[in-house]
Short mmCIF file of the C-alpha atoms (twelve columns), coordinates in Angstrom:
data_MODEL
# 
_entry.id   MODEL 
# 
loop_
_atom_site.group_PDB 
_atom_site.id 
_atom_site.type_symbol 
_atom_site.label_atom_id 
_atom_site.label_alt_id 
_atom_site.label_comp_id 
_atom_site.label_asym_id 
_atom_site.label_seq_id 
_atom_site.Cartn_x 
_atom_site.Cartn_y 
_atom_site.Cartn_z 
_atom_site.pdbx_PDB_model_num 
ATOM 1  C CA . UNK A 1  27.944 58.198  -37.012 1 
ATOM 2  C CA . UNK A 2  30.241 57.791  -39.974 1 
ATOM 3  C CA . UNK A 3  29.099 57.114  -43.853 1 
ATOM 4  C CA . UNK A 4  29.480 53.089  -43.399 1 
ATOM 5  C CA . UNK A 5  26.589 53.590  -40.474 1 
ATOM 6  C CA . UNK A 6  24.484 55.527  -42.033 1 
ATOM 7  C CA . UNK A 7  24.573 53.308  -45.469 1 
ATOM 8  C CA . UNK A 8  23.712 50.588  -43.309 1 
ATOM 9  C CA . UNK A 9  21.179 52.222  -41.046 1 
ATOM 10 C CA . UNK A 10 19.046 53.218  -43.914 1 
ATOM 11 C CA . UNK A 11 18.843 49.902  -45.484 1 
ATOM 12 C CA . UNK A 12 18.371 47.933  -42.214 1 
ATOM 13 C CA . UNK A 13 15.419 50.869  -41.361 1 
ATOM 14 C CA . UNK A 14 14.043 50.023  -45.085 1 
ATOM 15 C CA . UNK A 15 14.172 46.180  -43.977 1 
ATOM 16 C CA . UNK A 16 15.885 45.944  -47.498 1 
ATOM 17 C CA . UNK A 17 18.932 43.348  -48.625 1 
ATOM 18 C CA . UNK A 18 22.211 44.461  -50.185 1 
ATOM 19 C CA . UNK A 19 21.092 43.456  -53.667 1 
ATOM 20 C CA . UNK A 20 17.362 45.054  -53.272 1 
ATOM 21 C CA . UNK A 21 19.581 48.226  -52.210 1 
ATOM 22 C CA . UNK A 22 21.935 48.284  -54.782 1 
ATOM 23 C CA . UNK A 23 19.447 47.367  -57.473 1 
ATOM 24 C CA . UNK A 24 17.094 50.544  -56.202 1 
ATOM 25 C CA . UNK A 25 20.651 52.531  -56.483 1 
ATOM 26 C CA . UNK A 26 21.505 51.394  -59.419 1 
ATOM 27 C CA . UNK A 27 25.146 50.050  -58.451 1 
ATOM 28 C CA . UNK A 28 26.644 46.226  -57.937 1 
ATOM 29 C CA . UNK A 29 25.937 44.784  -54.411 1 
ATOM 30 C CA . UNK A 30 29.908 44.775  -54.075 1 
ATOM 31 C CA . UNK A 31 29.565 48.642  -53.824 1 
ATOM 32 C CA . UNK A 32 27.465 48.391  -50.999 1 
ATOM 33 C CA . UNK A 33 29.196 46.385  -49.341 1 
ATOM 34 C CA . UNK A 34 31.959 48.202  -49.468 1 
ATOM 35 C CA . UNK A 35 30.274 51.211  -48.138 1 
ATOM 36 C CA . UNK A 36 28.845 49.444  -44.952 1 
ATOM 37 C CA . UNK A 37 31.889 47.822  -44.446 1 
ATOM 38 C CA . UNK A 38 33.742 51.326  -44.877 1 
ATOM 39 C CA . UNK A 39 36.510 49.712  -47.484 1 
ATOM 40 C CA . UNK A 40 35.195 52.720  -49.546 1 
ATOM 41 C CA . UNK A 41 32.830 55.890  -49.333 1 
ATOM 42 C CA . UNK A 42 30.205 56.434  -52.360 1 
ATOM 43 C CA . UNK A 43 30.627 59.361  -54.489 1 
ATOM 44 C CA . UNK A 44 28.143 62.200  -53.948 1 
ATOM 45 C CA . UNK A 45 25.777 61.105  -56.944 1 
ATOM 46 C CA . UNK A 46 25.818 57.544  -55.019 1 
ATOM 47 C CA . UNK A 47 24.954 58.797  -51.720 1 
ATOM 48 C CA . UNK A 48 21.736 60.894  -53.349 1 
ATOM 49 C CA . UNK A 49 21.007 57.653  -54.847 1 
ATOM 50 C CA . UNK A 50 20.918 56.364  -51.606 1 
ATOM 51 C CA . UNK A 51 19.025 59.106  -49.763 1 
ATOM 52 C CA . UNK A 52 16.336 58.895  -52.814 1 
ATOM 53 C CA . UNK A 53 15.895 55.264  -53.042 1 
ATOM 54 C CA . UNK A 54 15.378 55.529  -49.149 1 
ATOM 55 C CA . UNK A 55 12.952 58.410  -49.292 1 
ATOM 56 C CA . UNK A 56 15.025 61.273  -48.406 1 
ATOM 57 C CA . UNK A 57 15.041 64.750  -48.786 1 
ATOM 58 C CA . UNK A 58 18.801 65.564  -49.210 1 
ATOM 59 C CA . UNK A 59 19.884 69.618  -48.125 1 
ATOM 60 C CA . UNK A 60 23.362 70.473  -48.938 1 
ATOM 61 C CA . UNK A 61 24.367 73.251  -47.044 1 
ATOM 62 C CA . UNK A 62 27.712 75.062  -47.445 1 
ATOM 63 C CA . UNK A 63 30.312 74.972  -44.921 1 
ATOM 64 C CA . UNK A 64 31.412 77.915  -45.257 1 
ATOM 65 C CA . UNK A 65 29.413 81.071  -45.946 1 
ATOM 66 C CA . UNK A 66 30.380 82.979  -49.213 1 
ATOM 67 C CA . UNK A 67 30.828 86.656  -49.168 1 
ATOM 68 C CA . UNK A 68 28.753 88.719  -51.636 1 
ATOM 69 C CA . UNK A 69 30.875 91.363  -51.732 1 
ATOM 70 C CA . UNK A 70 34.489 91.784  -51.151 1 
ATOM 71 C CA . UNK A 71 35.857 92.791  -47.635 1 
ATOM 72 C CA . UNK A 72 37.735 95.718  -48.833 1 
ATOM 73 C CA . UNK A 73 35.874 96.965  -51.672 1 
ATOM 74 C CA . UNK A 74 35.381 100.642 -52.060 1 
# 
């Protein structure tokens, strides 16, 4: 499922309209439907927007673990 689906899942799920979604996001309905159509992808404050206006507990999780210490350190 790409970002344009899931924008679009969670306001159909919500039973909400592009401008009830937008105003709850706090952008202009043209940004969402740009996002459902996929002509662009909201910036990470958008998309927490999103997740929060939906209900959503949002867990970023690193994709790549750091190292605490170096590999070679004496």
């Amino acid at each position: 499922m790409n970002t344009a689906e899931i924008v679009k899942a969670l306001r159909a799920k919500a039973g909400m309209t592009q401008l009830e979604m937008a105003k709850r996001v706090g952008v202009c309905t043209q940004s969402i439907c740009n996002w459902e159509k996929g002509y662009k992808c909201p910036t990470a404050d958008s998309l927490l927007a999103v997740c929060n206006a939906m209900g959503y507990d949002v867990i970023i999780k690193p994709k790549y673990e750091v190292y605490k210490k170096a590999k070679y350190h004496k």
